[in-house]
N, C-alpha and C positions, 0 to 999 in steps of 0.2 A: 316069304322064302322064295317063291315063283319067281319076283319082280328082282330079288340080287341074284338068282340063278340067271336071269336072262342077260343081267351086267355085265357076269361074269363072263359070258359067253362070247357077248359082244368086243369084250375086252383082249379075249383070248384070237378071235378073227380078226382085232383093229391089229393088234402085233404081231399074227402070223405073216398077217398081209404085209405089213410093212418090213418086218425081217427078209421075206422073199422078195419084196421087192429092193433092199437095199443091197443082198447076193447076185441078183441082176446086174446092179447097179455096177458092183466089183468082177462080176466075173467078166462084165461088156469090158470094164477100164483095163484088165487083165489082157483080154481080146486085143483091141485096140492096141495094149502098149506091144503086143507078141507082134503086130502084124507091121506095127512102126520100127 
């Protein structure tokens, strides 16, 4: 049970990370296109 809670975990910070870094991603192109 330890070893899928730590999965999960892992799981949960690989896709936070990546959701925030693809809101980055939109808000830079957002940026970008305001400033074009």
């Amino acid at each position: 049970m330890k070893e899928q809670g730590a999965v999960v975990v892992k799981m949960i910070v690989f896709w936070g990370a990546l959701i925030l870094l693809m809101r980055q991603a939109i808000l830079a192109g957002w940026i970008d296109r305001l400033i074009m």
